[in-house]
C-alpha positions in Angstrom: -11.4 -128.8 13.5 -12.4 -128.1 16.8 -12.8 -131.1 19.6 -16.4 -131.7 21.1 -16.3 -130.8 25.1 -17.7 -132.9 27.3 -20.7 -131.5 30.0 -18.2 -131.0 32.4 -15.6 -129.5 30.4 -18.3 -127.5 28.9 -19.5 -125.8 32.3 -15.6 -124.8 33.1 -15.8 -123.3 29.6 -19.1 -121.8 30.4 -17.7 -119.9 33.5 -14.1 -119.3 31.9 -16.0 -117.4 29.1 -17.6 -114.9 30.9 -14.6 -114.7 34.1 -12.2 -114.1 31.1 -9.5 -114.9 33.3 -9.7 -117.7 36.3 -8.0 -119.3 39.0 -9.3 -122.7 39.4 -10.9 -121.1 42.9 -12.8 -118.5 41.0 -14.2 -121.1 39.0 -15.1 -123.4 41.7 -16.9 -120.2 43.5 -19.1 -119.6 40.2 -20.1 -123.2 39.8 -23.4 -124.4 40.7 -24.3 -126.7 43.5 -23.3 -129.5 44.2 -19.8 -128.0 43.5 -17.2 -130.8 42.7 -13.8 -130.9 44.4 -11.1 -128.8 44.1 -9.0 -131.4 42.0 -11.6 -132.4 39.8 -12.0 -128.5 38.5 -8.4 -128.9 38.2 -7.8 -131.3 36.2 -11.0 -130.2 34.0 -9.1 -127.4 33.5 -5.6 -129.6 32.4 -7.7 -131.4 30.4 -9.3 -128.3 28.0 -5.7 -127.3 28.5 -4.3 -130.3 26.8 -7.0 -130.1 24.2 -5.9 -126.2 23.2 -9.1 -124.6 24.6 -7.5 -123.0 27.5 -3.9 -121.9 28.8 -2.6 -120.3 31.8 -0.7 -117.7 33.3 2.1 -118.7 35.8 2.1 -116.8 39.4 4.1 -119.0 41.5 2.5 -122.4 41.7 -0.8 -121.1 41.1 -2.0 -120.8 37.7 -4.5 -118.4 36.3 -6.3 -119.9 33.4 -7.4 -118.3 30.2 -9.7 -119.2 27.0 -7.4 -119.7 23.9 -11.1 -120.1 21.7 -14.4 -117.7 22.2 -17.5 -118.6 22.6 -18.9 -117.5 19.4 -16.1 -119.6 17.2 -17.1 -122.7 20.0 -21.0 -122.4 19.1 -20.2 -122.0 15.1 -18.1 -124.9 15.1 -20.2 -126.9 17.6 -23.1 -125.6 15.5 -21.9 -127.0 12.3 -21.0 -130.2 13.8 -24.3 -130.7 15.0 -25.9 -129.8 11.4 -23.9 -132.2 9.2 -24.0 -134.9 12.1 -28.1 -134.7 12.3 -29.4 -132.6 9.5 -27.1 -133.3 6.4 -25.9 -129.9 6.6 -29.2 -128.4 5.7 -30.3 -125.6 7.5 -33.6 -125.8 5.9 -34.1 -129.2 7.4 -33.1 -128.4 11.1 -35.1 -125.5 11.0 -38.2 -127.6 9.2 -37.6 -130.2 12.1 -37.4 -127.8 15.0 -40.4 -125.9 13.6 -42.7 -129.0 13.7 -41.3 -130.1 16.8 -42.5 -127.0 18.8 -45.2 -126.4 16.5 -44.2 -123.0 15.2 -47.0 -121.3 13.2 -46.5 -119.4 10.0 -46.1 -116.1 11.7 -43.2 -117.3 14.0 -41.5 -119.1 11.0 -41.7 -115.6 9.3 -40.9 -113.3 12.4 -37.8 -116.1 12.7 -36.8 -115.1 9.1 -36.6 -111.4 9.5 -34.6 -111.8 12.6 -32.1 -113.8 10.5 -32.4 -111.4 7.2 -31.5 -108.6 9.9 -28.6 -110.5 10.8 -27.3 -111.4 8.0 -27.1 -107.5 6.7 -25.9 -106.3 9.6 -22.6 -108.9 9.1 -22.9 -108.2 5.6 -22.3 -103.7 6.7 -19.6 -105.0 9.3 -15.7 -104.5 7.6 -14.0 -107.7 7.4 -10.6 -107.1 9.6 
């Protein structure tokens, strides 16, 4: 099972993701203002380190820090979390919720359902590897 990150840990992961590869520097340059303190990226980083979301590359005593999980296998599992923890694992329900919520109308509920159907078949064509 895959560990909940907090905020901040989420943001490095944010900016990891779509660097691909990192020194702490580059991840400091790419994160919004007010940027924290060197250390505090730094251990951030140790910290998802520790917790098997990221790893590094040795070049001297810097380090050049990699994602060890993708985003897509982060959101799923997040995803799922978040659907057992609030919606008893029923899609159905969180969609029912979130479609009151923001007041969806009949037509958006159905354009939301063709986007999905289109989805699902074009995972369904994909070859499994």
């Amino acid at each position: 099972m895959i560990k909940e990150l907090t905020k901040a840990e989420e943001q490095v992961m944010q900016i990891l993701w779509k660097l691909e590869k990192a020194f702490v520097n580059d991840i400091l340059d790419k994160t919004p203002e007010p940027k924290p303190a060197y250390n505090t990226v730094s251990t951030i980083i140790r910290i998802l380190e520790k917790k098997g979301f990221v790893a590094h590359e040795a070049f001297g005593k810097t380090h050049r820090y990699f994602p060890l999980i993708s985003k897509r296998d982060y959101t799923k599992a997040y995803l799922k979390n978040f659907l057992g923890n609030y919606f008893g694992n029923s899609f159905q329900e969180m969609v029912s919720f979130f479609a009151k919520e923001d007041n969806m109308s009949l037509t958006d509920l159905e354009e939301l359902m063709n986007e999905v159907g289109k989805d699902l078949d074009n995972d369904k064509s994909k070859p499994n590897v």
